[in-house]
N, C-alpha and C positions, 0 to 999 in steps of 0.2 A: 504494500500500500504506500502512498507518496504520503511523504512528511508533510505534521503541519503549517513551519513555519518556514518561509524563507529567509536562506543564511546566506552570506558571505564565506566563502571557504568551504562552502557545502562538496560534500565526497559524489554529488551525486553522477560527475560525468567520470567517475571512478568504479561507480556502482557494481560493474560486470567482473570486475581487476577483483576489487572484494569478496563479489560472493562464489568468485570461483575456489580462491584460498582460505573462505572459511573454514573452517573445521566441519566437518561432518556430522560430527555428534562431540555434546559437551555439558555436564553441568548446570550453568548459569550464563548467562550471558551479563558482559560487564564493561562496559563502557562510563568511563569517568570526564570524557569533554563531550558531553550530547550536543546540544545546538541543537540543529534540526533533526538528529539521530535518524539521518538516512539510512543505516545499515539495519539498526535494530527493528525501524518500519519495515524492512525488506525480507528482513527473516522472522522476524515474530518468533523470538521463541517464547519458550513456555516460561519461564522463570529469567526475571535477569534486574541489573541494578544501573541506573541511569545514574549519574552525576555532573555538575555544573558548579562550577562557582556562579554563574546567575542565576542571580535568583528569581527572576523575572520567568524565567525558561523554567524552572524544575514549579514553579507557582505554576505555571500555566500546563503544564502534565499533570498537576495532582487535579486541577479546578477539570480538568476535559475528565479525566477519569472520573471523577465523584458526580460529575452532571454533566454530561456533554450538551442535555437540549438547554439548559441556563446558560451555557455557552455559547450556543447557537443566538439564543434570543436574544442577546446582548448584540454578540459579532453583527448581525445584521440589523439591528436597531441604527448600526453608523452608518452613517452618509457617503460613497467614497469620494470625499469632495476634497479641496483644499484647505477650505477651514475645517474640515471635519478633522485633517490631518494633526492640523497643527493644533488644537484643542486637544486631542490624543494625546500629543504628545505633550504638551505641559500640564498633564494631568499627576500626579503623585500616585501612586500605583499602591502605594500602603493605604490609600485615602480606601481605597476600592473595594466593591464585596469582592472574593477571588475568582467567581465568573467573570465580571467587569475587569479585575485586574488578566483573565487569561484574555478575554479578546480584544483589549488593549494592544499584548502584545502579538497576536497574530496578525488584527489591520494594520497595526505601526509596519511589522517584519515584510506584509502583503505590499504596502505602498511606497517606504523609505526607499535613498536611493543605493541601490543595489544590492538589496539586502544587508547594509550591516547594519552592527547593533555596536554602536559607540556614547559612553556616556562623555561630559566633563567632567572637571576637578570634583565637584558636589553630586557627582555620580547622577544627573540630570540627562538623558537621553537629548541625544542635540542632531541629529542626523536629519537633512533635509528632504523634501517629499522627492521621490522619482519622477521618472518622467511619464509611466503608467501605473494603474491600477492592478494589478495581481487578481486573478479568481481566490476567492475564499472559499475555503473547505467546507462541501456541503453538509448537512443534515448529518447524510447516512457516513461521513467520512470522519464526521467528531465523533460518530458513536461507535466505529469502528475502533478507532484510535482509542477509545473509553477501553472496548474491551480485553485491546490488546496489554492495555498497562495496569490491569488490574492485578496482577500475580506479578508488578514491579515495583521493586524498593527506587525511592527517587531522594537522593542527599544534595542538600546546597553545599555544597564548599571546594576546595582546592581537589585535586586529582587526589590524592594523597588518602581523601576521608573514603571515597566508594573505591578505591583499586584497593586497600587496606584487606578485606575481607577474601580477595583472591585465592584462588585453594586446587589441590589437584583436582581436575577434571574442567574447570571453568577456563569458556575463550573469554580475552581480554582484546578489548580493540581500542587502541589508542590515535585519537588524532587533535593533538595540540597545535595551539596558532601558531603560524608562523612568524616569522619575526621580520619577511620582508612582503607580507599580504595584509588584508584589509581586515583580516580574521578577527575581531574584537570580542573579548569574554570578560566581563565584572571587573577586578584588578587589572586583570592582564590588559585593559581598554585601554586605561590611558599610556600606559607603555607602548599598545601597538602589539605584544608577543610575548611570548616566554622570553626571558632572560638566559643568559648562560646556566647562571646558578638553578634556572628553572629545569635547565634539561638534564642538569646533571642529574639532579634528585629522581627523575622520571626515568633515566636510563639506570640509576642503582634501583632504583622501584622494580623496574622491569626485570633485573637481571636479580633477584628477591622471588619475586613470587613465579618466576620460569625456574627458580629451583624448588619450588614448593608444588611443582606439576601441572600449573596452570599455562595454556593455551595460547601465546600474546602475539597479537597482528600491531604494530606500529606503521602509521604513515605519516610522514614527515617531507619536508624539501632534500634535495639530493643536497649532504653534507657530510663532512671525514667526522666530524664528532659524531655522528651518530652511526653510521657503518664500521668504525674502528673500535669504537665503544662494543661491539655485540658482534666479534669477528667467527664465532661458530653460527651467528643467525643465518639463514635465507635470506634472500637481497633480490628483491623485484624491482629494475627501473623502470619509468614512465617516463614519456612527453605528454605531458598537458598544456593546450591551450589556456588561456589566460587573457581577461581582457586588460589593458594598461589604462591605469588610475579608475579602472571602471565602466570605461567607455566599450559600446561593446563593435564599435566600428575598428578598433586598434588592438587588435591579436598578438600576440606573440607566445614564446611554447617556453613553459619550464620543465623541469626535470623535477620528478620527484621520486622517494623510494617506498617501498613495501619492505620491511623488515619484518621475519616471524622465526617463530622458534621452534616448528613441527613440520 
């Protein structure tokens, strides 16, 4: 099923690369940077743990799960207008009931431009309207989305709080911001990406619990830190197109890796 929100950074023209080297069979499934959790909508498993430092994002997974039609009736109560936009957006999201706080963030994700999600200094969403409107996920696609995250544990915070619980037999799918993309997450916004210090701790995470028997797909930009880092891993390269500053008329191809450890 397609995700519900549009992201910046989103795996989804990656999508086929992925679910070829998932694993087969596993445990839990456990992804600690969701976003718009392209993979996990695509595989639906039975059991698995979503994680975000935004909080905005893992708000809006528990609100679609516990009522998806209060979500509906809210999402489509908005206009998709220009003011409607910007109303949206200088709205406070704590002010919110958490229906209104999820379809906040789904018309914001639906209409901003190009999907991202960047706050300022006061962690105040600041991201200008695009240049279209997005289709909103119907009816039957929030209640779908409801049932699939019902048997899912959803944590706000750093990578560190939902990959923590990792264990033999669970896949682990990682996919942190980059540091030269438009990827923006809670903290990581105003920086732009993980820091060095951030990757380090993510690549000794990784090489933790792939000794504890659990299952890890990492996707990252093509980089010696991280290939040299995990020199018994698997090492899938890509070209991906990429549009430049956003604009989708100016293309150009990066290189990224698949790193795993099965």
């Amino acid at each position: 099923m397609n995700p519900l929100l549009r992201w910046a950074g989103s795996k989804r023209k990656l999508l086929h690369e992925l679910r070829e080297l998932a694993p087969h069979s596993y445990k839990r499934y456990i992804e600690p940077f969701a976003g718009s959790a392209v993979l996990f909508f695509d595989l639906l498993p039975s059991k698995a743990v979503l994680g975000d430092l935004n909080a905005e994002v893992i708000a809006t997974y528990l609100s679609v799960r516990d009522d998806p039609l209060d979500v509906a009736r809210h999402l489509y109560s908005i206009p998709q207008t220009r003011d409607a936009y910007y109303l949206m957006r200088q709205l406070d999201p704590t002010g919110l009931s958490n229906s209104q706080r999820a379809a906040r963030l789904i018309f914001l994700m639906k209409s901003c431009f190009n999907g991202v999600y960047r706050t300022n200094r006061s962690g105040v969403f600041n991201v200008p309207l695009g240049n279209r409107f997005f289709t909103l996920p119907s009816v039957s696609a929030l209640e779908s989305a409801s049932e699939a995250l019902q048997k899912v544990e959803l944590i706000t915070g750093d990578f560190s709080a939902s990959i923590a619980t990792a264990s033999d037999g669970d896949f682990v799918y990682l996919d942190p911001p980059y540091s030269d993309s438009t990827r923006f997450r809670g903290e990581y916004s105003y920086q732009g990406a993980f820091q060095c210090a951030d990757l380090e701790r993510l690549i000794d995470t990784c090489k933790i619990i792939s000794g504890k028997g659990a299952k890890v797909l990492l996707s990252f930009k093509e980089c010696d830190s991280v290939c040299d880092s995990l020199p018994d891993w698997k090492i899938k390269r890509l070209d991906v197109s990429r549009s430049v500053a956003g604009f989708a008329g100016s293309r150009r191809s990066a290189r990224e890796v698949l790193v795993y450890n099965y």
